[in-house]
The first five atom37 places (N, CA, C, CB, O) and aatype in JSON, in Angstrom:
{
  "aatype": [20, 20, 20, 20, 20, 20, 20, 20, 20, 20, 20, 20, 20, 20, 20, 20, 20, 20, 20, 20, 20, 20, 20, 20, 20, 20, 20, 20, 20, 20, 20, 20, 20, 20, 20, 20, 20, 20, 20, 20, 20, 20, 20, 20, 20, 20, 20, 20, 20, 20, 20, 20, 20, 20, 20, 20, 20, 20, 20, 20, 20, 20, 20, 20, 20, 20, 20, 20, 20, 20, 20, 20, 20, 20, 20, 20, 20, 20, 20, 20, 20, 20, 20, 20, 20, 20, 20, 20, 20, 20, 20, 20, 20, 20, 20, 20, 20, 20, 20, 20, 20, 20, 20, 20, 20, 20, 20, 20, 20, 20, 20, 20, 20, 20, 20, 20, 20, 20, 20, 20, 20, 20, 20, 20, 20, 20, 20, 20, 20, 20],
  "atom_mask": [
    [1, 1, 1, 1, 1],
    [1, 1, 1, 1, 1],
    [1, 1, 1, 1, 1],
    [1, 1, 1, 1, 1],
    [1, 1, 1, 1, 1],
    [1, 1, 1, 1, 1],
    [1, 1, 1, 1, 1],
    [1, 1, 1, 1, 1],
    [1, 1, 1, 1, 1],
    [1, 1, 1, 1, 1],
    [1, 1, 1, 1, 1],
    [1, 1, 1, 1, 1],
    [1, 1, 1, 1, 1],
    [1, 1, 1, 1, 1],
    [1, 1, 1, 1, 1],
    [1, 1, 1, 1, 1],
    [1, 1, 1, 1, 1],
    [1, 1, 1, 1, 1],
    [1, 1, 1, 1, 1],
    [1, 1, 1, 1, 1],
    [1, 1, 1, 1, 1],
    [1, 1, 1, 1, 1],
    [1, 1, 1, 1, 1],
    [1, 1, 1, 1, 1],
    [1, 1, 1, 1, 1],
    [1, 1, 1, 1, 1],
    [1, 1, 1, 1, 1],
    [1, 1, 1, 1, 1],
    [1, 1, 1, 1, 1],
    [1, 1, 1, 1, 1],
    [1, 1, 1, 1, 1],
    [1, 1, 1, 1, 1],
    [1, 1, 1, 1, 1],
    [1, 1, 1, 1, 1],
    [1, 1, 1, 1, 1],
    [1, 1, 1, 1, 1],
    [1, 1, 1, 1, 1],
    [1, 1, 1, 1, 1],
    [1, 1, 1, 1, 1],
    [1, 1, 1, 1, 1],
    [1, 1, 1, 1, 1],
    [1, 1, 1, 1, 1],
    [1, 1, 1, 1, 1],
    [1, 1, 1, 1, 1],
    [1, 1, 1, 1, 1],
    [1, 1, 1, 1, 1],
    [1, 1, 1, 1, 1],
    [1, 1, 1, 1, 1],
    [1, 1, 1, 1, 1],
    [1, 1, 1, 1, 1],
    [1, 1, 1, 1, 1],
    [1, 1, 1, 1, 1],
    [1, 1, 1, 1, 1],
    [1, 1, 1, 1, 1],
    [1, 1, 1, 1, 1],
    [1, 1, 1, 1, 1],
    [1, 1, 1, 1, 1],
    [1, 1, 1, 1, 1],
    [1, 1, 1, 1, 1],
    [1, 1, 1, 1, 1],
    [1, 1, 1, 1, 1],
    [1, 1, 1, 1, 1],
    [1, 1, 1, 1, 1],
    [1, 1, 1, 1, 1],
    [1, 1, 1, 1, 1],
    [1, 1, 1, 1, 1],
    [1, 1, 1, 1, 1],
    [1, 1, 1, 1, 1],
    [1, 1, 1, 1, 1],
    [1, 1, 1, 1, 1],
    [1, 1, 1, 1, 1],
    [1, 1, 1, 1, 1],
    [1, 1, 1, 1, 1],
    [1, 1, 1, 1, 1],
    [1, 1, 1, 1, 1],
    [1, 1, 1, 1, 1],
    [1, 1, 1, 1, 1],
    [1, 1, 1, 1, 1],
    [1, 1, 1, 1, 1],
    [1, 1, 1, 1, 1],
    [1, 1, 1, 1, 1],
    [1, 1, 1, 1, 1],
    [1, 1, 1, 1, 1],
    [1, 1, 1, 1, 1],
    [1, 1, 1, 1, 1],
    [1, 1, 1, 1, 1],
    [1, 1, 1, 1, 1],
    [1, 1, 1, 1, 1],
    [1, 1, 1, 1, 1],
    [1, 1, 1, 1, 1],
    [1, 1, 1, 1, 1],
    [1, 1, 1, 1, 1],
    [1, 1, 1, 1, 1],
    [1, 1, 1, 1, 1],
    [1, 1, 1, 1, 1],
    [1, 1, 1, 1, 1],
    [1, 1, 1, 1, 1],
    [1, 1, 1, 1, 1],
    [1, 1, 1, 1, 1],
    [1, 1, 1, 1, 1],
    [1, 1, 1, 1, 1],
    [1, 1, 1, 1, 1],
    [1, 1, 1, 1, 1],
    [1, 1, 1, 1, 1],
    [1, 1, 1, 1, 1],
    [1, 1, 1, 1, 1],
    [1, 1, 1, 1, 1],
    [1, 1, 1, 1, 1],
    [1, 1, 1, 1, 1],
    [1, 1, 1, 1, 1],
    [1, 1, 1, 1, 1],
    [1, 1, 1, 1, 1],
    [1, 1, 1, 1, 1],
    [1, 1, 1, 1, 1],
    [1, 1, 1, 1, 1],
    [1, 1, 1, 1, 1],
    [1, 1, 1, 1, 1],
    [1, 1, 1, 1, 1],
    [1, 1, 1, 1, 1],
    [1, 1, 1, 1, 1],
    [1, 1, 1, 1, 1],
    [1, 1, 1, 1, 1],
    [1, 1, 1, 1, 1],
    [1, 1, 1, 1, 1],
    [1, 1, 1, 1, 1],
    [1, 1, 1, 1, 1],
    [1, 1, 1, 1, 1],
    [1, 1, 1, 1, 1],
    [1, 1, 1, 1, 1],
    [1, 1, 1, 1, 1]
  ],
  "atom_positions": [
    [[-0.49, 50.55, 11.78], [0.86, 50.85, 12.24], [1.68, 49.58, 12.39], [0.81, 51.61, 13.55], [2.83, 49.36, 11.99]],
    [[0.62, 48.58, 13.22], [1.66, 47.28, 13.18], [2.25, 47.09, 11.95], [1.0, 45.91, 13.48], [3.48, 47.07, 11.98]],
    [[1.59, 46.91, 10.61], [1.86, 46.27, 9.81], [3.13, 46.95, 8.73], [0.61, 45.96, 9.35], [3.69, 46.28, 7.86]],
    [[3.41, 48.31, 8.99], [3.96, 49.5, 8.2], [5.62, 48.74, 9.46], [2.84, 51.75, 8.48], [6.75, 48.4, 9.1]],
    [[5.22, 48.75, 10.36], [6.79, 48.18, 11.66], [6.86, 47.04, 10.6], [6.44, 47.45, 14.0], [7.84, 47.2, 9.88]],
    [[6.12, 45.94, 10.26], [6.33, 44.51, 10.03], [7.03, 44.89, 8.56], [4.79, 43.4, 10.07], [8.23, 44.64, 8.56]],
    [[6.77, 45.17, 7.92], [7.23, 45.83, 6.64], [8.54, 46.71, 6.61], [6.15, 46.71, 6.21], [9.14, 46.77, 5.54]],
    [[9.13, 47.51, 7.92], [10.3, 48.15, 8.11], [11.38, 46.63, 8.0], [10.26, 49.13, 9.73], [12.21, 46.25, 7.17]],
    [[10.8, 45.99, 9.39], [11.45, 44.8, 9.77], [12.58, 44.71, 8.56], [10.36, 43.47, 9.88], [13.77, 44.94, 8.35]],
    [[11.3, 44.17, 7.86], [11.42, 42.85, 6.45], [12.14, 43.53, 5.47], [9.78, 42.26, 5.58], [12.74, 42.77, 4.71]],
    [[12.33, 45.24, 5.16], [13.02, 45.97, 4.49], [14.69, 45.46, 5.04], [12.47, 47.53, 4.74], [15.56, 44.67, 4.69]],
    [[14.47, 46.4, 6.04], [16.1, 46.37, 6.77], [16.63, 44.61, 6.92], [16.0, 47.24, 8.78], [17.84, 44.4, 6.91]],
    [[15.86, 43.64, 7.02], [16.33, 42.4, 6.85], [16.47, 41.9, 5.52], [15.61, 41.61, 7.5], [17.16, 40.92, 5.28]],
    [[15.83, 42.55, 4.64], [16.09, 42.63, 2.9], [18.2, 43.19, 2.77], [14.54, 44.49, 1.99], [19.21, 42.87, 2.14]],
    [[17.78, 44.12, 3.8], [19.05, 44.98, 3.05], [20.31, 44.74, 3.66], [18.89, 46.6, 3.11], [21.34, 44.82, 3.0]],
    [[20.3, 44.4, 5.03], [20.97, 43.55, 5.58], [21.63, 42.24, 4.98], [20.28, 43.33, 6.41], [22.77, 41.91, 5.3]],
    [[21.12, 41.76, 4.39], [20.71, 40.4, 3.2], [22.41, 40.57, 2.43], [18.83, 40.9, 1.64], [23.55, 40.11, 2.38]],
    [[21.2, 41.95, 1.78], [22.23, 41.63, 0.27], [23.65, 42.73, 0.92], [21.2, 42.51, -1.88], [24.63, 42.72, 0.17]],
    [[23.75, 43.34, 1.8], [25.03, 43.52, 1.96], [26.08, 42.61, 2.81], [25.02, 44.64, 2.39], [27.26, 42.84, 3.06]],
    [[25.4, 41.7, 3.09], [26.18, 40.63, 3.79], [26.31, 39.38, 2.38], [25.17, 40.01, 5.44], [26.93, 38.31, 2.35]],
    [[25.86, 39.72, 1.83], [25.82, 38.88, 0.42], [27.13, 39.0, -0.09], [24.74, 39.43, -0.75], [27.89, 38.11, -0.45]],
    [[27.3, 40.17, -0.07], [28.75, 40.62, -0.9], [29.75, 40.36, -0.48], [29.05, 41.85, -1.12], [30.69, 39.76, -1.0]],
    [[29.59, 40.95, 0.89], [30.66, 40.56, 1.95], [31.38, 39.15, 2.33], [30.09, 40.89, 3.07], [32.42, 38.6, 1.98]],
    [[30.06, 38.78, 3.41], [29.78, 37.62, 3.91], [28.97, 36.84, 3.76], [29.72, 37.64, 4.7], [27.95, 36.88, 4.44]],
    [[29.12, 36.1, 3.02], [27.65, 35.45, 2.19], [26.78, 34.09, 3.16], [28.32, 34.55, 0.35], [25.67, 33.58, 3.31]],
    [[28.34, 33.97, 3.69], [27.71, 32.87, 4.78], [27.29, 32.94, 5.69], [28.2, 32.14, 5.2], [27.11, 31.9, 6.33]],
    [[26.92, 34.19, 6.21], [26.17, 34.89, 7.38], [24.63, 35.11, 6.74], [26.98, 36.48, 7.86], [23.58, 35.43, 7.3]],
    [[24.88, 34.86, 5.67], [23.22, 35.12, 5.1], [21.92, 34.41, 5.53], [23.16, 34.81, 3.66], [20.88, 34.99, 5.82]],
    [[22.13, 32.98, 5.52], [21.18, 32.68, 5.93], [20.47, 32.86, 7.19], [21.3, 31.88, 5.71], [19.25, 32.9, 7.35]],
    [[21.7, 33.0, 8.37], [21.71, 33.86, 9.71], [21.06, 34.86, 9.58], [22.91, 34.32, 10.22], [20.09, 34.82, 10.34]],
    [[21.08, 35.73, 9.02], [20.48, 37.25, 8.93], [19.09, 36.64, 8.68], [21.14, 38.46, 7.59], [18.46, 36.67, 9.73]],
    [[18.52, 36.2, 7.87], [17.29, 36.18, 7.28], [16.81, 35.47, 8.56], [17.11, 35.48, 5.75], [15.87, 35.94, 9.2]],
    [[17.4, 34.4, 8.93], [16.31, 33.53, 9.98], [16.31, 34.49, 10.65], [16.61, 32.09, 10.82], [15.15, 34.9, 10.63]],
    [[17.05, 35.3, 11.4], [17.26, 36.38, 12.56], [15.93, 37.17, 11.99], [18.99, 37.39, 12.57], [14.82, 36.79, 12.38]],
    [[16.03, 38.18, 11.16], [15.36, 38.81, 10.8], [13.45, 38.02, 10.76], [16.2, 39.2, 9.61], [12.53, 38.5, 11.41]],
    [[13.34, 37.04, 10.03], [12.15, 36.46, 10.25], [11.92, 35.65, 11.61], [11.95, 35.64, 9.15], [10.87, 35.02, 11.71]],
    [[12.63, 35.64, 12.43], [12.11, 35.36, 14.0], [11.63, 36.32, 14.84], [13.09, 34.86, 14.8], [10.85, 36.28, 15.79]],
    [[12.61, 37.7, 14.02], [11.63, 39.05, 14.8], [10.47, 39.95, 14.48], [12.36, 40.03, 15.0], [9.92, 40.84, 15.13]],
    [[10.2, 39.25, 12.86], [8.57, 39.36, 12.44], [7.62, 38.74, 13.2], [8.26, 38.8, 11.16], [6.62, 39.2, 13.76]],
    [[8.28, 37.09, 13.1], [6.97, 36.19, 13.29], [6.85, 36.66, 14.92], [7.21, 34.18, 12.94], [5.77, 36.72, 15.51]],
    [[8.18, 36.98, 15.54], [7.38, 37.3, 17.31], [6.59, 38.87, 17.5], [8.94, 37.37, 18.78], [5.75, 39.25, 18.32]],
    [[7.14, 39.43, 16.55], [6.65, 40.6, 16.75], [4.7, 40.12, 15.98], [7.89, 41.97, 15.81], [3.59, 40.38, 16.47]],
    [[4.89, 39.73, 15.31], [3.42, 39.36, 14.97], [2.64, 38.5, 15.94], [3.38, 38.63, 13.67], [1.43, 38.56, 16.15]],
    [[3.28, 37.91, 16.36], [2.79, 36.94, 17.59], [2.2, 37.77, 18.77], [4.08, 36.01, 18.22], [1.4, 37.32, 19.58]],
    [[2.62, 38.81, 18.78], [2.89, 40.12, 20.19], [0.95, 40.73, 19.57], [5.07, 42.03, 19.75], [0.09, 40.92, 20.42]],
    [[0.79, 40.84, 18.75], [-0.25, 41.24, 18.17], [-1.06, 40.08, 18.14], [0.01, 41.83, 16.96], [-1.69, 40.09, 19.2]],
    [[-1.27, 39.43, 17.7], [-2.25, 38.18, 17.82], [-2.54, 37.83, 18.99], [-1.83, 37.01, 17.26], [-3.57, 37.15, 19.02]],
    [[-1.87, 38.08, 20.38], [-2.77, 37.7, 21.59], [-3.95, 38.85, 21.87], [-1.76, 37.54, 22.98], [-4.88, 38.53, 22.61]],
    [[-3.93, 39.81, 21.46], [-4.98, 41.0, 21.06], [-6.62, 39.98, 20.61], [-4.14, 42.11, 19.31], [-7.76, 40.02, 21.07]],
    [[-6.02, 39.21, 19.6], [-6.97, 38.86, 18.53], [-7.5, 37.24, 20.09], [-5.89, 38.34, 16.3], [-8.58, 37.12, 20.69]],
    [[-6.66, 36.66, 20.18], [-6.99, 35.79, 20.61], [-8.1, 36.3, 22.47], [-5.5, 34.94, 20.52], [-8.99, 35.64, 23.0]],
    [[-7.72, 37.13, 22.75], [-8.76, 37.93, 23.82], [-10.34, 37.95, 23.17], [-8.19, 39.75, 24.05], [-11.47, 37.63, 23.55]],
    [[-9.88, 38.36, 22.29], [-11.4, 38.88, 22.01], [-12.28, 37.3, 21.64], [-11.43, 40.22, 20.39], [-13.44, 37.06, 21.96]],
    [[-11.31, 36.34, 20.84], [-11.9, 35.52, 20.52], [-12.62, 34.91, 21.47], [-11.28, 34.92, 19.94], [-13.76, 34.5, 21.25]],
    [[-11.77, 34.71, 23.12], [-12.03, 33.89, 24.12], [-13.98, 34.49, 24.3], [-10.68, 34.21, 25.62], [-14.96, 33.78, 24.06]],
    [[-14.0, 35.64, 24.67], [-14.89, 36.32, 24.82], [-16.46, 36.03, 23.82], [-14.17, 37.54, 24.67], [-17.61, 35.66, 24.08]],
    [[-15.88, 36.34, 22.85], [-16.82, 35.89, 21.72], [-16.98, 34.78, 21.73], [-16.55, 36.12, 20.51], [-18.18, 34.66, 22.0]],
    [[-16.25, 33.06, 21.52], [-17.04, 32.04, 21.95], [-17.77, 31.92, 23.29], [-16.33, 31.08, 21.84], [-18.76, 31.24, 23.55]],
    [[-17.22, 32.55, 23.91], [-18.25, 32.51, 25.48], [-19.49, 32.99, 25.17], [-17.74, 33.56, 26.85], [-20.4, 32.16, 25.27]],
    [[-19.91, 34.49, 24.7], [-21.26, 34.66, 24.29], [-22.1, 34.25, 23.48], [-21.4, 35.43, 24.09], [-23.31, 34.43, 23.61]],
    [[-21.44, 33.52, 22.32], [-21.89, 32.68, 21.98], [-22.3, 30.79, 21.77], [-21.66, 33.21, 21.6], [-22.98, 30.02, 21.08]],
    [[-21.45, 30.83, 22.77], [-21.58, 29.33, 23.06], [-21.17, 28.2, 22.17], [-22.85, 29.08, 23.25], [-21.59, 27.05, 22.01]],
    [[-20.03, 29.02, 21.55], [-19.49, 27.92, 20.67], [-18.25, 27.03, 21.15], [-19.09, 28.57, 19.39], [-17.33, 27.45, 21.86]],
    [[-18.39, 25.73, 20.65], [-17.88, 24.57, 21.36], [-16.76, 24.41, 21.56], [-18.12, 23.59, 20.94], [-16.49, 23.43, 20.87]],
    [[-15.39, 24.88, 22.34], [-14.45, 25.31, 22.86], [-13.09, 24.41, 21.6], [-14.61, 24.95, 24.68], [-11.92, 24.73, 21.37]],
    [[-13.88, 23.34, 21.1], [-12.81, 22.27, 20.72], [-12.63, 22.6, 19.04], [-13.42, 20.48, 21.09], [-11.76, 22.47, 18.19]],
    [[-13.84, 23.05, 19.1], [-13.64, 23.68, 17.54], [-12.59, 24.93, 17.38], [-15.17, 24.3, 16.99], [-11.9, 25.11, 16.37]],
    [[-12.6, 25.77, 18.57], [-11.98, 27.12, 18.41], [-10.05, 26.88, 18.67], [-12.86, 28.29, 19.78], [-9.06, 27.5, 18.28]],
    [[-10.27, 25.65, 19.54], [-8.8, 24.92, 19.61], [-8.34, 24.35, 18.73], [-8.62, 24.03, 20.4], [-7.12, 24.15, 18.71]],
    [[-9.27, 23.88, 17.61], [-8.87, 23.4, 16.33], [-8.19, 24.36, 15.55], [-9.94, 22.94, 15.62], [-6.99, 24.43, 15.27]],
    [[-9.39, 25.28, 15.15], [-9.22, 26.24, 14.01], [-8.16, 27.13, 14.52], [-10.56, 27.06, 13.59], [-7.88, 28.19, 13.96]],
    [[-7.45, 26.65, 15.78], [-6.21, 27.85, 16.16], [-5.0, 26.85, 15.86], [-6.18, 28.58, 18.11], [-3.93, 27.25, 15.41]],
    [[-5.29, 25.51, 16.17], [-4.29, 24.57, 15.67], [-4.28, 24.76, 13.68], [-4.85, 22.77, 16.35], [-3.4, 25.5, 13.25]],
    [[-4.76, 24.44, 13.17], [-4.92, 24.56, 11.68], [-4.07, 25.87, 11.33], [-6.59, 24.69, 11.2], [-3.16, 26.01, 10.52]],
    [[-4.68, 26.82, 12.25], [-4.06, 28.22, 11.76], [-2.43, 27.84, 11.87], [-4.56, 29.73, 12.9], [-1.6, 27.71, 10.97]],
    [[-2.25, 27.68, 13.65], [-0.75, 27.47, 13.59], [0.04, 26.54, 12.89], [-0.38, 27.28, 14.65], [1.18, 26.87, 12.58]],
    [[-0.4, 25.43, 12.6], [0.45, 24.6, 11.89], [0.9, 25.27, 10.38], [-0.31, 23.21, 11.76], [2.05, 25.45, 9.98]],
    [[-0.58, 25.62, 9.56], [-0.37, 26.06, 8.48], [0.66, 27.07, 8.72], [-1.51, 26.43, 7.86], [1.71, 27.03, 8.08]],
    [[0.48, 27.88, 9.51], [2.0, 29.27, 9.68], [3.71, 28.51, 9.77], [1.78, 30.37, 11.78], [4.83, 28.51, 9.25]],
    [[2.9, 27.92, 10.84], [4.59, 27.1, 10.91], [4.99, 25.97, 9.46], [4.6, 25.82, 12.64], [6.16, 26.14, 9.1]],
    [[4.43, 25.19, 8.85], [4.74, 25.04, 7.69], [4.97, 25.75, 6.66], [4.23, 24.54, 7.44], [5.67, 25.32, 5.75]],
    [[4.48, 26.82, 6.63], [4.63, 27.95, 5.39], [5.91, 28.42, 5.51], [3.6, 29.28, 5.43], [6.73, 28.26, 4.61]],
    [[6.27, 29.21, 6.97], [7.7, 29.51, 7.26], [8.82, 28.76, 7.15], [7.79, 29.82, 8.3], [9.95, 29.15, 6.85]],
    [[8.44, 27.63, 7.43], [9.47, 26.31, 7.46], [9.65, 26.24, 6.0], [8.84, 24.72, 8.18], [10.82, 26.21, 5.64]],
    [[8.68, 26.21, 4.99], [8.93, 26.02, 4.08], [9.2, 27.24, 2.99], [8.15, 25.25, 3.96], [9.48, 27.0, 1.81]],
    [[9.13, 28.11, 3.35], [10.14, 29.84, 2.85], [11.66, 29.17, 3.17], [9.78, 31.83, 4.32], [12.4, 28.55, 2.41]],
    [[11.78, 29.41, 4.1], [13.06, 29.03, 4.96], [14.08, 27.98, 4.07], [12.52, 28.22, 6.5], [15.19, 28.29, 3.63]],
    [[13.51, 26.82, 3.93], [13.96, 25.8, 3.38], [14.14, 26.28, 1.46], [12.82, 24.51, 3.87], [15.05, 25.96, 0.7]],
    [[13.18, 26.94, 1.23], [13.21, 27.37, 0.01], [14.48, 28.26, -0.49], [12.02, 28.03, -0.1], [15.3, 28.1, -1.4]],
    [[14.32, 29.24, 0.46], [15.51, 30.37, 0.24], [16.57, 29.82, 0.5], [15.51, 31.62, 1.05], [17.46, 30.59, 0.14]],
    [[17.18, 28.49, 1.14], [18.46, 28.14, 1.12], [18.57, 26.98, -0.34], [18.84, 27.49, 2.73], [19.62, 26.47, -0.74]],
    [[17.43, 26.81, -0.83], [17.8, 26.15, -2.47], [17.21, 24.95, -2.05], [19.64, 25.94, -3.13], [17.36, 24.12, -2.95]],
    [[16.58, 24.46, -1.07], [15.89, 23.22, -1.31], [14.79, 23.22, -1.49], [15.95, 22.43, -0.56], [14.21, 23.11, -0.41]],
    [[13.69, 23.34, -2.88], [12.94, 23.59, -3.18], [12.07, 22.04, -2.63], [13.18, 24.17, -4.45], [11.09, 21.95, -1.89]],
    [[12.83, 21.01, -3.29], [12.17, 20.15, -3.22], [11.89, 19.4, -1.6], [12.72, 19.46, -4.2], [11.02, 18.54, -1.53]],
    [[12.53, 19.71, -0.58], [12.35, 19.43, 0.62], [11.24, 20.06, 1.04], [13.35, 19.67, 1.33], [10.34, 19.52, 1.69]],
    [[11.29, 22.0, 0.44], [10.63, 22.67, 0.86], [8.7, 22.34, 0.46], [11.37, 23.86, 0.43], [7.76, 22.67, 1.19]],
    [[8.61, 21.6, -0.88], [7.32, 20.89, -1.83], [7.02, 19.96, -0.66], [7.74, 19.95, -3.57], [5.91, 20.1, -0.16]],
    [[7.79, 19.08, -0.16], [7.59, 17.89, 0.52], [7.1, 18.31, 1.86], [8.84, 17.03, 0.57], [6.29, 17.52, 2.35]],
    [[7.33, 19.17, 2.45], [7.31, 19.74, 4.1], [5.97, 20.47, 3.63], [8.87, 20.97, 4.84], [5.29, 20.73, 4.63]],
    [[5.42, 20.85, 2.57], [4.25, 21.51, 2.14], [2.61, 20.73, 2.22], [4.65, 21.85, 0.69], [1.56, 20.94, 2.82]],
    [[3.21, 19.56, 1.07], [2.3, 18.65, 0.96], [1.77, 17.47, 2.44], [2.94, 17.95, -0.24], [0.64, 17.15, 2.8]],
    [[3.15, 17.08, 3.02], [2.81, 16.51, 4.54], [2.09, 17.77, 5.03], [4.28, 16.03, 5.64], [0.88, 17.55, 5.03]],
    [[2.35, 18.93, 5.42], [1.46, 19.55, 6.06], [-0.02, 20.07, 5.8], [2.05, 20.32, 6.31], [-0.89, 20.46, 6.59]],
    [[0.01, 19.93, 4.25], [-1.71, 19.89, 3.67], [-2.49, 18.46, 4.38], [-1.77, 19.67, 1.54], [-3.64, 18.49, 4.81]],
    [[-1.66, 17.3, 4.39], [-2.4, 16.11, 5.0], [-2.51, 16.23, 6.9], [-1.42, 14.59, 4.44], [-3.51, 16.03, 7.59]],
    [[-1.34, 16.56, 7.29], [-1.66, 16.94, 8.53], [-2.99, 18.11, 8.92], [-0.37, 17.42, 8.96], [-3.71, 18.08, 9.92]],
    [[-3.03, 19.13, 7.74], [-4.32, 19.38, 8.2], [-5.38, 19.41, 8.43], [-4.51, 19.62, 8.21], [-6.01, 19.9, 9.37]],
    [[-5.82, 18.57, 7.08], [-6.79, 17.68, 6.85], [-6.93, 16.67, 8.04], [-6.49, 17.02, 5.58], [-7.98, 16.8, 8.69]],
    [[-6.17, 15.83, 8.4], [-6.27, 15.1, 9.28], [-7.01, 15.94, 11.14], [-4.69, 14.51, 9.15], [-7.85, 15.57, 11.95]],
    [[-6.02, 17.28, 11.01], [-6.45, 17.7, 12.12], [-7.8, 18.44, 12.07], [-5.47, 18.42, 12.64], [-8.48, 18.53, 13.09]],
    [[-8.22, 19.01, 10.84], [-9.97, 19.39, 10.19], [-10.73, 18.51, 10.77], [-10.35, 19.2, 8.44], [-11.59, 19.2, 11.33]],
    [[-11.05, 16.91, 11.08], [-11.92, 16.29, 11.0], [-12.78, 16.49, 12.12], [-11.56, 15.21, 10.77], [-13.93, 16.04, 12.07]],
    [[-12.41, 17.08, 13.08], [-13.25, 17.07, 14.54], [-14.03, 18.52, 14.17], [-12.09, 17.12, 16.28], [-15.03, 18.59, 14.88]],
    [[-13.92, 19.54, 13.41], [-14.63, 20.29, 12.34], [-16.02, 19.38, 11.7], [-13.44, 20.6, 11.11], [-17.2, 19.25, 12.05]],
    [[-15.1, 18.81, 10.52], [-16.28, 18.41, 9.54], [-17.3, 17.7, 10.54], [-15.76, 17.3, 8.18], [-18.48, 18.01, 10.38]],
    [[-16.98, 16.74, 11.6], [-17.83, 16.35, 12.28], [-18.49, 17.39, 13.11], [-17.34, 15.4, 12.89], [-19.71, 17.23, 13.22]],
    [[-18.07, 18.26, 13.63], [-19.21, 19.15, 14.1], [-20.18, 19.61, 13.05], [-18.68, 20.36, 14.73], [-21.31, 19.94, 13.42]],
    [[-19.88, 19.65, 11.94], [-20.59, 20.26, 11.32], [-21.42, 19.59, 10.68], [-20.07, 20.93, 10.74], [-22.27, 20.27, 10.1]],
    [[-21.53, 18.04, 10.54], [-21.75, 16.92, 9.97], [-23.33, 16.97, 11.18], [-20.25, 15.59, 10.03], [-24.53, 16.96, 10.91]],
    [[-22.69, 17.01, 12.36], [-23.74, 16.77, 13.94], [-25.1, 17.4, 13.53], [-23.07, 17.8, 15.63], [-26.23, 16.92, 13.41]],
    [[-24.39, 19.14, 13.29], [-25.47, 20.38, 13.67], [-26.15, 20.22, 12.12], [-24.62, 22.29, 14.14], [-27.19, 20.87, 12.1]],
    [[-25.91, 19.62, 10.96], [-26.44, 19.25, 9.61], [-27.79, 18.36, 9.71], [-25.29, 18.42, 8.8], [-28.89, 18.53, 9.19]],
    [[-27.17, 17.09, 10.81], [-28.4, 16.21, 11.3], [-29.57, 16.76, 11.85], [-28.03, 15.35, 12.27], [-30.76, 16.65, 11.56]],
    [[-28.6, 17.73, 13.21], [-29.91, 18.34, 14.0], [-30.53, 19.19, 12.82], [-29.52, 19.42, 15.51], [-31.58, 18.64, 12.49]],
    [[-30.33, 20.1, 12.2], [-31.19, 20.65, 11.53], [-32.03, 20.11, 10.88], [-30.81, 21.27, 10.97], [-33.11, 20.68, 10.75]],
    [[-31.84, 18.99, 10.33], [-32.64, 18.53, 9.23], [-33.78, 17.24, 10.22], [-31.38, 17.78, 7.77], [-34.83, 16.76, 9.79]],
    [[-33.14, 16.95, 11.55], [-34.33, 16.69, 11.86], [-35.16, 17.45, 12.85], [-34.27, 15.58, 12.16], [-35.9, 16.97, 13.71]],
    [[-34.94, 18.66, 12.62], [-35.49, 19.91, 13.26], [-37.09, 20.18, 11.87], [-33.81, 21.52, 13.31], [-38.3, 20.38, 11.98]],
    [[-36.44, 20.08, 11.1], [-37.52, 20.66, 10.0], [-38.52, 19.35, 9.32], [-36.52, 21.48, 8.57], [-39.39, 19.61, 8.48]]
  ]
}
């Protein structure tokens, strides 16, 4: 059901679009950010759902709190660059929008590494487990 609402949204902010296109063209870009601020919160409204359960599940399993703060940072950045870079796209700057892409592939990489090192750790222990 969420996702059939998220999809109304994005219709009526489609159509909204192009009749302000005709009209008022310079209200356009207004409409669209408008319109994609009440996806991304309305999606946001749903993801603290997801993030409950997660809390729960690293607790029973005992996984290392800094990893799960990572992989929620990675998630968010990548979202917020992707949007940033729609955004930037649909007003014609493609090439700002390439550039805001690629810095954020290195920012994530950069923010991955406390990852690869966990995983680098529990690689050791195993192998001098066996």
């Amino acid at each position: 059901m969420y996702v059939f609402r998220l999809c109304c949204i994005a219709v009526v902010t489609a159509i909204s679009a192009f009749i302000l296109k005709q009209h008022k063209s310079e209200l356009v870009p207004l409409c669209l950010t408008a319109g994609g601020i009440i996806i991304f919160l309305y999606a946001f409204d749903y993801l603290t759902e997801s993030i409950e359960f997660l809390k729960t599940f690293t607790q029973s399993t005992g996984i290392d709190n800094e990893i799960i703060r990572t992989v929620f940072k990675i998630v968010g950045i990548s979202f917020l660059i992707e949007l940033t870079a729609s955004s930037v796209k649909e007003l014609g700057f493609e090439g700002v929008a390439d550039k805001l892409v690629l810095c954020g592939k290195i920012i994530l990489f950069v923010v991955a590494i406390p990852i690869l090192s966990s995983t680098y750790k529990i690689i050791v222990s195993l192998i001098n487990l066996a």
